[in-house]
N, C-alpha and C positions, 0 to 999 in steps of 0.2 A: 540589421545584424541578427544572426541565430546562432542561438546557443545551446550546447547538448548538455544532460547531464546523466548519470548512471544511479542507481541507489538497488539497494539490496537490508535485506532483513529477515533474520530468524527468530524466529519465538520456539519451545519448547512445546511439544503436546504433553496435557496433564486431564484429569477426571476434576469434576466440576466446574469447568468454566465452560461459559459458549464460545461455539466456533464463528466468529466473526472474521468476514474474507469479503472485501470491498466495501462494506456495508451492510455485506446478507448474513443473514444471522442463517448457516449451513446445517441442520439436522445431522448430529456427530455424536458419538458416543463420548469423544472429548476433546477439549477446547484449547485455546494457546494460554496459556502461562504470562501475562506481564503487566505494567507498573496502570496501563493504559487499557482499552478493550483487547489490546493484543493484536490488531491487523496487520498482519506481516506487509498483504497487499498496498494498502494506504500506506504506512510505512517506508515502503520501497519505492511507492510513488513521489512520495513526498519527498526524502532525500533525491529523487533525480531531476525536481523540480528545485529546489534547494541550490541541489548541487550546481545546479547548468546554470545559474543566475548569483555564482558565487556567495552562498548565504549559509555557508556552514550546512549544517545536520538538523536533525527532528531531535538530539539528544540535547544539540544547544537549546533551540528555542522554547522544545517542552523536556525538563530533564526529570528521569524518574526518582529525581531524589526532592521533588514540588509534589506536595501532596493535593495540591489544585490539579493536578492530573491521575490522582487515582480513578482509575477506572475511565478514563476521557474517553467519549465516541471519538473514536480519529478520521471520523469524516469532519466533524466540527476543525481537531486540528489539520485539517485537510485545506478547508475551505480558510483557516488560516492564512495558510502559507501562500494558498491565490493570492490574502489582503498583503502580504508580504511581495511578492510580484509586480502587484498592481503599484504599489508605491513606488518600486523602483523603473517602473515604465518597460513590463516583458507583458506578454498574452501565451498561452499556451501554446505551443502549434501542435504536440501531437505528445500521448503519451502509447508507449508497448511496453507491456508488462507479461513477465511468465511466474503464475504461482508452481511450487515443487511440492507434490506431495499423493505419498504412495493412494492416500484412502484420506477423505472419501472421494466419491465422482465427481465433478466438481462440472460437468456438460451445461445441466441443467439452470446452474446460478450467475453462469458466464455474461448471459446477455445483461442480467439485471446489475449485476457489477461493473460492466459497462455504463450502462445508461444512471447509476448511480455517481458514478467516476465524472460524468461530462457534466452532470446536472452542476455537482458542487466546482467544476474547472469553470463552466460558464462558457463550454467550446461544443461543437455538435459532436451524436453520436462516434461519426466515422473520424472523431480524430483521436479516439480512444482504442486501443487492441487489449483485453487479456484473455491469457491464453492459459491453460495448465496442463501440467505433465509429470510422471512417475519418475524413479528413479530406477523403474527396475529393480524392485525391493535391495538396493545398495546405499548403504550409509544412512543418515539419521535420518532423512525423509523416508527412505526407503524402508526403514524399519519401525517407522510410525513414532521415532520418540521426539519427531519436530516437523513444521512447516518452515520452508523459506519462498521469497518472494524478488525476483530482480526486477526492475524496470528502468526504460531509459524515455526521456523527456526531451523536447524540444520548444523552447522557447523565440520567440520572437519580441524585440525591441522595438516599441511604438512610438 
């Protein structure tokens, strides 16, 4: 059996926090805003792995109102929700992912957020895609006062 799921995530940009996107810590004049390191990208991953294996949201299982999550690498809550998978008997099959945001370049970090993505999924490179893209300086990405991040997941029953 395979299963899709969809997830999506925005965070606010703000001055003193790092920009953390898949894992990389992104050279940014400023960072995302939240309860957690803030990865939009993980975040988005996470719910559409979540979501395709019916298991709620990232808000249910880590909610930002648990201060055992302040500041959490959410690769850690990343590598979670695999152990969450794994128990109920899914494997990865693929995740695509598009971050949104005007600034900054984001070329350069692409592969390493990849190969950071598949380490903690425990699936090879090519079953991971992220991709990013401007908005055409429109709307809040577009005008720098936020990142969002979609991705959609595919799992397999083992």
């Amino acid at each position: 059996m395979t299963r899709f799921g969809m997830g999506y995530d925005v965070h606010k940009l703000v001055e003193g926090r790092k920009l953390i996107l898949g894992g990389v810590d992104v050279p940014h004049t400023l960072g995302l805003l939240g309860h957690s390191d803030a990865d939009v990208l993980l975040h988005a991953i996470s719910d559409a792995l979540l979501g395709a294996a019916a298991l709620g949201d990232i808000g249910r299982h880590f909610p930002d109102t648990d201060p055992k999550y302040a500041g959490a690498d959410s690769m850690k809550l990343l590598a979670h929700v695999v152990e969450l998978l794994k128990e109920k008997g899914y494997v990865v099959g693929n995740v695509d992912a598009t971050i949104v945001a005007q600034r900054p370049k984001l070329k350069d970090y692409i592969s390493q957020m990849n190969d950071n993505i598949a380490r903690v999924l425990g699936v090879e490179r090519n079953q991971v895609n992220v991709k990013a893209t401007t908005e055409e300086k429109l709307g809040f990405t577009g005008t720098e006062q936020g990142i969002s991040a979609y991705a959609v997941a595919g799992l397999e029953k083992v």
